[in-house]
C-alpha positions as CSV (number, residue, x, y, z in Angstrom):
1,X,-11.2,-66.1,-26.5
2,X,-12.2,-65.6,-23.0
3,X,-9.7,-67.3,-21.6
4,X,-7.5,-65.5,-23.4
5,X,-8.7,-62.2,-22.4
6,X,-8.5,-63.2,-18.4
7,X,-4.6,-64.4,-18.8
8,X,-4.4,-60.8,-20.4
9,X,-6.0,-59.0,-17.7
10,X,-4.2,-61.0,-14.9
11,X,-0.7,-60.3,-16.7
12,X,-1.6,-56.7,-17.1
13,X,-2.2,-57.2,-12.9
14,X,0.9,-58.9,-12.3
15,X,3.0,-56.6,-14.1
16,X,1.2,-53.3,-12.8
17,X,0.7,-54.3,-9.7
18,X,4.3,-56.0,-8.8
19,X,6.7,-54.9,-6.4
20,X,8.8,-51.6,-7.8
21,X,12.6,-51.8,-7.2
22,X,13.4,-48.3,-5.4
23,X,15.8,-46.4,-6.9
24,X,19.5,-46.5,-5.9
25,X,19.8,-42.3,-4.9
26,X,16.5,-43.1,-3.0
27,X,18.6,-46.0,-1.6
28,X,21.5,-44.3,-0.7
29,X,19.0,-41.2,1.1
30,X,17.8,-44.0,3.6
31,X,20.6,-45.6,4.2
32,X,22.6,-42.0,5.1
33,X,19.3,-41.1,6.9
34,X,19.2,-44.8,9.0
35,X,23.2,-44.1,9.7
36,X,22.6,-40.5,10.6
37,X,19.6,-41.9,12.8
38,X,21.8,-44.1,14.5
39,X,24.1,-41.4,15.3
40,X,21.8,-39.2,16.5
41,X,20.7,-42.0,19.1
42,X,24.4,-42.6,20.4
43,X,24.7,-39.1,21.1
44,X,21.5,-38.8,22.8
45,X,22.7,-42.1,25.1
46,X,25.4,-39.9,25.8
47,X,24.2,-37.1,26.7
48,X,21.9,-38.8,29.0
49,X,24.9,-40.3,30.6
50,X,26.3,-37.1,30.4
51,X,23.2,-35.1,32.4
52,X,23.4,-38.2,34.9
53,X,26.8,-37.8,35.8
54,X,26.7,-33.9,36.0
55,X,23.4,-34.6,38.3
56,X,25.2,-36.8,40.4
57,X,28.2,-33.8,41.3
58,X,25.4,-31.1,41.9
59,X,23.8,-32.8,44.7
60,X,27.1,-32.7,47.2
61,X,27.6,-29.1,45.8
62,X,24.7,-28.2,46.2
63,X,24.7,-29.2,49.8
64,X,28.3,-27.8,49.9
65,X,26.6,-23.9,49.1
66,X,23.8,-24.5,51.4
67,X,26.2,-25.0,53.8
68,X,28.7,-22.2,53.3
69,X,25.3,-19.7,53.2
70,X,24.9,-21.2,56.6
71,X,28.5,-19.8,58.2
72,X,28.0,-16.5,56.4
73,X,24.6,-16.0,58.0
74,X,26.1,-17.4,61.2
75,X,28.9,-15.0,60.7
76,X,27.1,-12.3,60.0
77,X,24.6,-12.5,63.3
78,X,28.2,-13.1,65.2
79,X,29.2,-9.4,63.9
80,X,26.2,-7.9,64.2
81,X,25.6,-8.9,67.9
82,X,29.7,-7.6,68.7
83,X,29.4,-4.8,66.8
84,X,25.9,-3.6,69.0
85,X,28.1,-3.8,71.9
């Protein structure tokens, strides 16, 4: 009888405590979420690449304005100093 009772109570355990199958929508929800997921980190790489890229033609422009805001100012002075005249 007791014996019986503790195969009962471990077969009760086995069976409520066993591993659950998930559900095949909940299934299909994580696998579009893990493909959207993957997407979403392609298109960050991207735009990393992207923001790089764009970084790298600023600098010479950049430079390029700095430059041209140079020759106005010199410009400037060189009409303001003929003009006094």
């Amino acid at each position: 009888m007791r014996k019986l009772i503790i195969m009962l109570l471990f077969a009760v355990l086995i069976i409520g405590c066993g591993s659950k199958m998930a559900k095949k929508e909940t299934m299909n929800a994580l696998s579009e979420a893990r493909a959207a997921l993957e997407s979403a980190n392609a298109k960050i790489s991207q735009l990393e690449s992207d923001i790089s890229a764009l970084e790298a033609k600023k600098a010479p422009l950049d430079q390029e304005i700095a430059d041209l805001t140079k020759q106005v100012e010199d410009l400037q002075n060189k009409i303001d100093t003929r003009c006094k005249k």
